[in-house]
PDB file of N, CA, C and O in Angstrom:
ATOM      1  N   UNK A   1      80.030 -64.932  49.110  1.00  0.00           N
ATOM      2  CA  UNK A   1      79.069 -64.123  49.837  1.00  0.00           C
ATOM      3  C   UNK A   1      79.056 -64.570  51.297  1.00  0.00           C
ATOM      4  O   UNK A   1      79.199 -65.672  51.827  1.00  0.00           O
ATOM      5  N   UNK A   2      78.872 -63.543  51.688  1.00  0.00           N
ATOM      6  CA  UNK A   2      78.594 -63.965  53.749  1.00  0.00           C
ATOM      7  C   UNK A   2      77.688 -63.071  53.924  1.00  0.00           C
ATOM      8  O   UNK A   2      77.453 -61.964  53.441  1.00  0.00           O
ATOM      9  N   UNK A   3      77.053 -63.973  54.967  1.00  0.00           N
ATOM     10  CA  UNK A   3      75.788 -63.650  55.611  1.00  0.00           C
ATOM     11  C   UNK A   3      76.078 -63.149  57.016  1.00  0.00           C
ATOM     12  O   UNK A   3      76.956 -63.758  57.627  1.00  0.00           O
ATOM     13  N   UNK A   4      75.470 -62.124  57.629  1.00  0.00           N
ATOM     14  CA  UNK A   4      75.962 -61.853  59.117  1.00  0.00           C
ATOM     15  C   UNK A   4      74.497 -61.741  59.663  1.00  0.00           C
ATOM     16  O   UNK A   4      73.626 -62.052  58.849  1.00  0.00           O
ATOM     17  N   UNK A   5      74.042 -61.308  61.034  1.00  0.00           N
ATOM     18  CA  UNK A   5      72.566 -61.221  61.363  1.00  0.00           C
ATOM     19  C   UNK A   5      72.960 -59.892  62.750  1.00  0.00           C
ATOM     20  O   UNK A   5      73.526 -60.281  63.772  1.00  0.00           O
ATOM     21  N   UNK A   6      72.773 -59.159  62.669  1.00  0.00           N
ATOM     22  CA  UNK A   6      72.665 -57.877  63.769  1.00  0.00           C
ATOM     23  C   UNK A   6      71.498 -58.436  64.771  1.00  0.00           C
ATOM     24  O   UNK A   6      70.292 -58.227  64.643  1.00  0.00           O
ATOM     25  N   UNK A   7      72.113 -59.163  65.753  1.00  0.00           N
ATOM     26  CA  UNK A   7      71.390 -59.474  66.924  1.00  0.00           C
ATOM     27  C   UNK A   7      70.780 -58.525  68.049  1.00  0.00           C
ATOM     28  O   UNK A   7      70.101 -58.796  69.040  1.00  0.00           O
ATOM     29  N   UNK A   8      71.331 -57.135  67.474  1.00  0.00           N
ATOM     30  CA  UNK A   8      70.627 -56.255  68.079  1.00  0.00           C
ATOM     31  C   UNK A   8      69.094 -55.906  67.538  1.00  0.00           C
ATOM     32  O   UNK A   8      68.267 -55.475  68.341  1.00  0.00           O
ATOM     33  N   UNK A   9      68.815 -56.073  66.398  1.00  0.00           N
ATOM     34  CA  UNK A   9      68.062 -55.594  65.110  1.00  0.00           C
ATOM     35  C   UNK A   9      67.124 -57.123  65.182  1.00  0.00           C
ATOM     36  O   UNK A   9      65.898 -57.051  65.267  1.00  0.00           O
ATOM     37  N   UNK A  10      67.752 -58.331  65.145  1.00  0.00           N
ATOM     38  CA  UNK A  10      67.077 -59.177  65.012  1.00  0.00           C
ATOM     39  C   UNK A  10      65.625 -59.575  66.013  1.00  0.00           C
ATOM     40  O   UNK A  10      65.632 -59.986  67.173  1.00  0.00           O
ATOM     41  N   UNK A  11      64.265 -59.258  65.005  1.00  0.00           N
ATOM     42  CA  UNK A  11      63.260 -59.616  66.130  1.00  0.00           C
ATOM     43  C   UNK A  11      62.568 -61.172  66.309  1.00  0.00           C
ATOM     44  O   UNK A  11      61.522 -61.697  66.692  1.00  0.00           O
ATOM     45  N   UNK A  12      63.725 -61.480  65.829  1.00  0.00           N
ATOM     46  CA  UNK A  12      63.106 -63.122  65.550  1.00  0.00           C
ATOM     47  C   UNK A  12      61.667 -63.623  64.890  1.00  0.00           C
ATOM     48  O   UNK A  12      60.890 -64.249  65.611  1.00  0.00           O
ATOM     49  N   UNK A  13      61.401 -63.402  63.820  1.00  0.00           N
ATOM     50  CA  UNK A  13      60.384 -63.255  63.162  1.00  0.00           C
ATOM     51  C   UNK A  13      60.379 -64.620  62.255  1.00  0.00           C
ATOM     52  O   UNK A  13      59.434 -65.020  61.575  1.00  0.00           O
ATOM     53  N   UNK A  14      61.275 -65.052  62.361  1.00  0.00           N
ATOM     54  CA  UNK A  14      61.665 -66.550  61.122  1.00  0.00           C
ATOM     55  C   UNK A  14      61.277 -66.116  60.108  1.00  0.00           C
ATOM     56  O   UNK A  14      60.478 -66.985  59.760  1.00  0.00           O
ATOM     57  N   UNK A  15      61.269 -65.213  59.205  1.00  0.00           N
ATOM     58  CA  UNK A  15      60.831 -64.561  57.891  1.00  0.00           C
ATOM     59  C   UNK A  15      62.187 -65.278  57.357  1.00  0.00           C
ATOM     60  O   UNK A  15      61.933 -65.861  56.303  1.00  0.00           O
ATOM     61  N   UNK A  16      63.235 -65.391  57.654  1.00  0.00           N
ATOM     62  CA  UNK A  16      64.691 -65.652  56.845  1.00  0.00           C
ATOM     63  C   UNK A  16      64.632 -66.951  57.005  1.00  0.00           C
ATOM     64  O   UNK A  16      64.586 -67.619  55.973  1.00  0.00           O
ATOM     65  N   UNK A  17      64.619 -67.611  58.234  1.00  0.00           N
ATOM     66  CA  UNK A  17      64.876 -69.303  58.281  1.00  0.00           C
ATOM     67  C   UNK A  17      63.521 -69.516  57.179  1.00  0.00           C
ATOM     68  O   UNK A  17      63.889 -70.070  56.143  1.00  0.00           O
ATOM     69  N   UNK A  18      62.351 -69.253  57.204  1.00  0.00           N
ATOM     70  CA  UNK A  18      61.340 -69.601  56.289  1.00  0.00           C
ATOM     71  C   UNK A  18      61.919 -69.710  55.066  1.00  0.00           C
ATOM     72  O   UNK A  18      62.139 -70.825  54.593  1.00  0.00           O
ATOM     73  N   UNK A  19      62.367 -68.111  54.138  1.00  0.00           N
ATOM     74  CA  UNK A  19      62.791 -68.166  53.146  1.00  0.00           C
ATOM     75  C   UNK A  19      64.176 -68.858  52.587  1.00  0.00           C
ATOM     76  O   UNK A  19      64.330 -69.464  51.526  1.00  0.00           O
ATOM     77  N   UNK A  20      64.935 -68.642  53.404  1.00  0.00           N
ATOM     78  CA  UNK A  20      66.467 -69.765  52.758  1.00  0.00           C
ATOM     79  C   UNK A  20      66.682 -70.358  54.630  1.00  0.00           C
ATOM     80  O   UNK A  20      66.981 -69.660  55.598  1.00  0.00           O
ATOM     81  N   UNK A  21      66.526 -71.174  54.603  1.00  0.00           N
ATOM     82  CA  UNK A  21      66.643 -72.644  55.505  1.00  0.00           C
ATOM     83  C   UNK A  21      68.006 -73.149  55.418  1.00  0.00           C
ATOM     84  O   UNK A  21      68.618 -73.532  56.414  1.00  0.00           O
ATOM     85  N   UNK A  22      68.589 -73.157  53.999  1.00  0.00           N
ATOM     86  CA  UNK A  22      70.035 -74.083  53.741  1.00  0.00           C
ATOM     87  C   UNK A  22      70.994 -72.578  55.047  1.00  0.00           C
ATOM     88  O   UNK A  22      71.946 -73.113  55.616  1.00  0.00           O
ATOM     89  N   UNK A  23      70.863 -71.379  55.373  1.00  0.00           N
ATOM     90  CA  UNK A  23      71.860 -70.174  55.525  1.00  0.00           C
ATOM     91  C   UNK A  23      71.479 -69.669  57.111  1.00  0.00           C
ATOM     92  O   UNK A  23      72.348 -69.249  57.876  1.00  0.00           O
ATOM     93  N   UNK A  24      70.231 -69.763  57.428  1.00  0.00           N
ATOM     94  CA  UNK A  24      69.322 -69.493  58.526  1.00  0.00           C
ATOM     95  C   UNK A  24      68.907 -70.194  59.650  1.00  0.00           C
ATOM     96  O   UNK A  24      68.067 -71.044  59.356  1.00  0.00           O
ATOM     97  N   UNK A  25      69.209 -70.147  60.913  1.00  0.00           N
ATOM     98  CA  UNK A  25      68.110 -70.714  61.906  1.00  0.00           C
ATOM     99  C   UNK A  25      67.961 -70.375  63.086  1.00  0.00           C
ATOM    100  O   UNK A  25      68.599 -69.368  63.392  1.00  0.00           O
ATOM    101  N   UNK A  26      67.297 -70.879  63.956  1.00  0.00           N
ATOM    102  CA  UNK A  26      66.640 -69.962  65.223  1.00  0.00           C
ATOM    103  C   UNK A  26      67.421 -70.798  66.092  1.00  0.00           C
ATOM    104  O   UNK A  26      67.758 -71.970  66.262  1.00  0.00           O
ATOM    105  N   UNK A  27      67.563 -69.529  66.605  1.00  0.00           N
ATOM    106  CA  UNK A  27      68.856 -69.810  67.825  1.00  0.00           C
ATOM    107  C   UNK A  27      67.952 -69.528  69.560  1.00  0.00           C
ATOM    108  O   UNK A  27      68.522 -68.511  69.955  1.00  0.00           O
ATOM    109  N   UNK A  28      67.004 -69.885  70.567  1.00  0.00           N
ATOM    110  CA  UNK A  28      66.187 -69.048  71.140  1.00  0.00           C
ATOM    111  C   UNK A  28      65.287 -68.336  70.213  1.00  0.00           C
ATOM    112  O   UNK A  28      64.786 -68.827  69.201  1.00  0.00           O
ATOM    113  N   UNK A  29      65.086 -66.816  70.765  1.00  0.00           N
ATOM    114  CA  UNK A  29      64.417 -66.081  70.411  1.00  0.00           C
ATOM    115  C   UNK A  29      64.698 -64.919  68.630  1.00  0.00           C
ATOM    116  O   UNK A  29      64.027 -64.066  68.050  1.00  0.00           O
ATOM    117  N   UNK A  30      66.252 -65.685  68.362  1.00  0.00           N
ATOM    118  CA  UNK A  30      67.066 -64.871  67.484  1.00  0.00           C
ATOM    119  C   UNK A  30      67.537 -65.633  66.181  1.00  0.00           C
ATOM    120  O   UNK A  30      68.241 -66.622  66.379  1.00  0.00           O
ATOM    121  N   UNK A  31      67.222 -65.280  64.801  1.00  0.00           N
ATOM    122  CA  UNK A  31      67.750 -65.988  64.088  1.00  0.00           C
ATOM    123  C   UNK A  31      69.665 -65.738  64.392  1.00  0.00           C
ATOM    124  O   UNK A  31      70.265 -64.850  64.998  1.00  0.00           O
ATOM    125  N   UNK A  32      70.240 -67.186  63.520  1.00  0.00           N
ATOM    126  CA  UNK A  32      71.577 -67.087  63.872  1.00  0.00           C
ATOM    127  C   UNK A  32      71.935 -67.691  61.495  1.00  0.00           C
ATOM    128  O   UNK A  32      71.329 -67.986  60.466  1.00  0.00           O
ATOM    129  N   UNK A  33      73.072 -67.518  61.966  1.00  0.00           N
ATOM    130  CA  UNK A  33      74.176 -67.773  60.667  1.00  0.00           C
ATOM    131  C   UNK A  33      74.341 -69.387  60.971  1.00  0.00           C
ATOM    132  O   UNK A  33      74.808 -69.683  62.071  1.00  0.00           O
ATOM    133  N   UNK A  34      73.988 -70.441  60.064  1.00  0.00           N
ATOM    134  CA  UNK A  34      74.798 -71.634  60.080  1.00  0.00           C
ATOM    135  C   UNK A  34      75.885 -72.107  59.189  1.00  0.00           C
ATOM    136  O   UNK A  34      76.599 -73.102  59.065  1.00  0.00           O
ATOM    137  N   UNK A  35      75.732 -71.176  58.733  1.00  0.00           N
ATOM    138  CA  UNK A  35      76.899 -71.611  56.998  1.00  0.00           C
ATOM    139  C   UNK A  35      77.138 -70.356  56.591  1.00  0.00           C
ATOM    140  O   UNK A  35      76.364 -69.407  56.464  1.00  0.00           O
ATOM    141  N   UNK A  36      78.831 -70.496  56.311  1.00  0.00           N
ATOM    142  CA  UNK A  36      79.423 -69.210  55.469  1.00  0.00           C
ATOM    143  C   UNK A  36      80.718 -69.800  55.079  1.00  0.00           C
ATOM    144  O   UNK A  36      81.249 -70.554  55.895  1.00  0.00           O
ATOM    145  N   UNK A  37      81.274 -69.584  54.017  1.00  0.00           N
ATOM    146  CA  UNK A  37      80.273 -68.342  52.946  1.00  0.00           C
ATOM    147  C   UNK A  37      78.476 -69.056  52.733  1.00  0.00           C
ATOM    148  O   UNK A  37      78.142 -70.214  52.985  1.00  0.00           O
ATOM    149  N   UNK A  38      78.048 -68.520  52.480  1.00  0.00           N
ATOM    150  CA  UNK A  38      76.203 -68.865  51.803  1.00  0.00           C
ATOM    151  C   UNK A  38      76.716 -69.942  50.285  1.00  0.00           C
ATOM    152  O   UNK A  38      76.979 -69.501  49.166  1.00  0.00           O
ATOM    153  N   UNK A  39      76.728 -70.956  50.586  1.00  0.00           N
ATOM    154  CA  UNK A  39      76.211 -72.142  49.371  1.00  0.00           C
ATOM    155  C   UNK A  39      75.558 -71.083  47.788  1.00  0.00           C
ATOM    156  O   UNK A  39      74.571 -70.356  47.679  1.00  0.00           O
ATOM    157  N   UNK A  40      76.382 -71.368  47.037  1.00  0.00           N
ATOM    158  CA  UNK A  40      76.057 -71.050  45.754  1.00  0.00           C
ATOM    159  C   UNK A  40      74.587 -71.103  45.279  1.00  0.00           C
ATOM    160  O   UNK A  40      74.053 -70.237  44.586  1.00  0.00           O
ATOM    161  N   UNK A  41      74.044 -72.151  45.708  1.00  0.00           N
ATOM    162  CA  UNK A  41      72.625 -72.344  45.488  1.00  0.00           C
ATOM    163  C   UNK A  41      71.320 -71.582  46.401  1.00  0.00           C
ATOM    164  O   UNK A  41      70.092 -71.544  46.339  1.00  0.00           O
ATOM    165  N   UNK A  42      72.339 -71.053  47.215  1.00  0.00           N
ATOM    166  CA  UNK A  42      71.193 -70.602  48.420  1.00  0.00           C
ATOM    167  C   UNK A  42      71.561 -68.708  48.140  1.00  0.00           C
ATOM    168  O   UNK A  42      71.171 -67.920  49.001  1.00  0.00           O
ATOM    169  N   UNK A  43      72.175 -68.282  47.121  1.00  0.00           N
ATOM    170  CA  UNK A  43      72.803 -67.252  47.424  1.00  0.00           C
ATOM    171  C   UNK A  43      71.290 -66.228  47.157  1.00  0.00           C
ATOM    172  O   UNK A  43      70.889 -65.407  47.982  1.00  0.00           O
ATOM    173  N   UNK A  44      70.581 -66.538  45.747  1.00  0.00           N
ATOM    174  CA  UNK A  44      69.576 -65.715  45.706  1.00  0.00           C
ATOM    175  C   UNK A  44      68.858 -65.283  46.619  1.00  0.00           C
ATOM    176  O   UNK A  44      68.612 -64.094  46.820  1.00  0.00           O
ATOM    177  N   UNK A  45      68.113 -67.021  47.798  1.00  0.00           N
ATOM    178  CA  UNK A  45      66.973 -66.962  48.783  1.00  0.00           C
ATOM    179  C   UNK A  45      67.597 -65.930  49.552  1.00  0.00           C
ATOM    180  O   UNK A  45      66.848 -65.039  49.951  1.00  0.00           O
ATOM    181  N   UNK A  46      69.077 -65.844  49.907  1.00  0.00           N
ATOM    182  CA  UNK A  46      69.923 -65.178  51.019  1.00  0.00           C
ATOM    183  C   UNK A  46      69.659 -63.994  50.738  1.00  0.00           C
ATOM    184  O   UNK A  46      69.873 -63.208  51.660  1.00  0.00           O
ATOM    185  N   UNK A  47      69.128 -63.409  49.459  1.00  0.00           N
ATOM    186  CA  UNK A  47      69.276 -61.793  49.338  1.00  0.00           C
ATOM    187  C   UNK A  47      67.857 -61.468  49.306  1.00  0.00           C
ATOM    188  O   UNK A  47      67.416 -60.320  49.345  1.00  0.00           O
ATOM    189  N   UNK A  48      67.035 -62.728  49.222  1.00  0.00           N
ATOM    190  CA  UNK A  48      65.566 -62.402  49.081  1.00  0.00           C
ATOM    191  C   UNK A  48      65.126 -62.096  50.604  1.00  0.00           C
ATOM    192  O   UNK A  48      64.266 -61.264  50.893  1.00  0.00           O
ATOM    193  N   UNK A  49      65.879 -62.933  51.600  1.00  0.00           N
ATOM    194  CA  UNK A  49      65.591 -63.057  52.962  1.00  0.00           C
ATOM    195  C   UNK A  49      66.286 -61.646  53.559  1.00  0.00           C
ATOM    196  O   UNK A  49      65.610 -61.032  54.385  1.00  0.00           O
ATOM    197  N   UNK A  50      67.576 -61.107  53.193  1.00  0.00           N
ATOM    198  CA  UNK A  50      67.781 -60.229  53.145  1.00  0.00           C
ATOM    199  C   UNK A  50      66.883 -58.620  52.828  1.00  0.00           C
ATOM    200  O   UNK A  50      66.814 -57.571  53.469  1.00  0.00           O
ATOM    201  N   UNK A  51      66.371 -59.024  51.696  1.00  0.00           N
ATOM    202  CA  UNK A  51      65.117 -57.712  51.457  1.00  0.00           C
ATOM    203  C   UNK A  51      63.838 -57.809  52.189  1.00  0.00           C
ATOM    204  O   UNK A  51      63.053 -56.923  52.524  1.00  0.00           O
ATOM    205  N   UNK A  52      63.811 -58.962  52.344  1.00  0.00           N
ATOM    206  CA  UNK A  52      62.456 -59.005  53.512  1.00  0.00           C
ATOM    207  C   UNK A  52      62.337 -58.623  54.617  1.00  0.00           C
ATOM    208  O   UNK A  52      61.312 -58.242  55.183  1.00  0.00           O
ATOM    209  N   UNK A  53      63.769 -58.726  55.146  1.00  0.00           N
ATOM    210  CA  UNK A  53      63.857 -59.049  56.829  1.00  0.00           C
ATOM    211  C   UNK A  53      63.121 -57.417  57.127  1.00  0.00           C
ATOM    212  O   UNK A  53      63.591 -56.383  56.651  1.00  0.00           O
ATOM    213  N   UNK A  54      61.748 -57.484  58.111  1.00  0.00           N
ATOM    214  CA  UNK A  54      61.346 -56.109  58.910  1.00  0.00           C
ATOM    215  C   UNK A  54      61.989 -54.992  59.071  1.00  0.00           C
ATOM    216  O   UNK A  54      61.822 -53.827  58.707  1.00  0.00           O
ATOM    217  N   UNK A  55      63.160 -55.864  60.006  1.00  0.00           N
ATOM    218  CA  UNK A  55      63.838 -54.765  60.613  1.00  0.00           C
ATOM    219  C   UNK A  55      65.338 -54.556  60.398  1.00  0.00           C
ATOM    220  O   UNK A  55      66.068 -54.101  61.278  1.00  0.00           O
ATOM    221  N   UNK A  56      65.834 -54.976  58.964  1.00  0.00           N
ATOM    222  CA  UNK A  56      66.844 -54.959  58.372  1.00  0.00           C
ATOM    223  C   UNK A  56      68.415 -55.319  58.885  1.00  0.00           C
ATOM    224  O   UNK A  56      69.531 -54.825  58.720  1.00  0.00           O
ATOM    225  N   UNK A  57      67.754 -56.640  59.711  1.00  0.00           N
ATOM    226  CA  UNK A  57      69.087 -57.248  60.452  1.00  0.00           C
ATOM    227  C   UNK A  57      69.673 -57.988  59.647  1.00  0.00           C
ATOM    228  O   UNK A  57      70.558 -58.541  60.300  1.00  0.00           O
ATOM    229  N   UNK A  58      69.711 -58.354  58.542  1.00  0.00           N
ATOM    230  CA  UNK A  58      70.600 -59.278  57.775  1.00  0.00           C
ATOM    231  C   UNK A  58      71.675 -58.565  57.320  1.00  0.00           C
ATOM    232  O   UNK A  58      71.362 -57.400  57.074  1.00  0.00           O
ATOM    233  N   UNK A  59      72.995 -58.863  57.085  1.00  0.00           N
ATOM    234  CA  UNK A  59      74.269 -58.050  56.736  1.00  0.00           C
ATOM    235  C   UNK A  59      74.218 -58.901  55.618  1.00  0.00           C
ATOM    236  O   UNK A  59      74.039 -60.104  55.810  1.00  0.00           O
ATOM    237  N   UNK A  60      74.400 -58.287  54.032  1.00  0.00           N
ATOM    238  CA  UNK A  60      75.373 -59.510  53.322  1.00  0.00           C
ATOM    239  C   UNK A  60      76.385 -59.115  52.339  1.00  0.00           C
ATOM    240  O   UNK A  60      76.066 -58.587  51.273  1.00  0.00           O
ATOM    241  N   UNK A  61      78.067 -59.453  52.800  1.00  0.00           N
ATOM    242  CA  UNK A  61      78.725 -59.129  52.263  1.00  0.00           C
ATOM    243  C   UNK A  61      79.465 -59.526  51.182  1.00  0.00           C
ATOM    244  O   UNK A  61      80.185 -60.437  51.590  1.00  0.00           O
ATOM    245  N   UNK A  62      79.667 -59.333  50.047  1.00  0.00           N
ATOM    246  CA  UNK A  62      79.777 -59.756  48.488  1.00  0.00           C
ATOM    247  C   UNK A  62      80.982 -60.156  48.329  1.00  0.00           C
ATOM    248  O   UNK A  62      81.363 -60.546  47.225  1.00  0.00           O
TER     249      UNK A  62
END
């Protein structure tokens, strides 16, 4: 799995670094990608952070 983040879309809300931390973090004003592929263990939080995100900037490709 890979994680991508649409930095256009992204309102920096930390809703994703909150929910999976091991895949997520704030870069400035913008979450960013620290790890890919997404850790086996982090793959669920990644899709949970994924359905959360506001404004549907998380990409995740299977």
């Amino acid at each position: 799995m890979i994680a991508k983040i649409n930095p256009d879309l992204c309102i920096g809300c930390e809703l994703c670094t909150q929910t999976c931390p091991e895949v997520f973090f704030m870069e400035g004003d913008k979450a960013k990608v620290k790890t890919n592929p997404v850790p086996k263990n982090a793959e669920e939080t990644c899709r949970q952070a994924k359905e959360d995100c506001p404004v549907e900037a998380i990409i995740i490709e299977e």
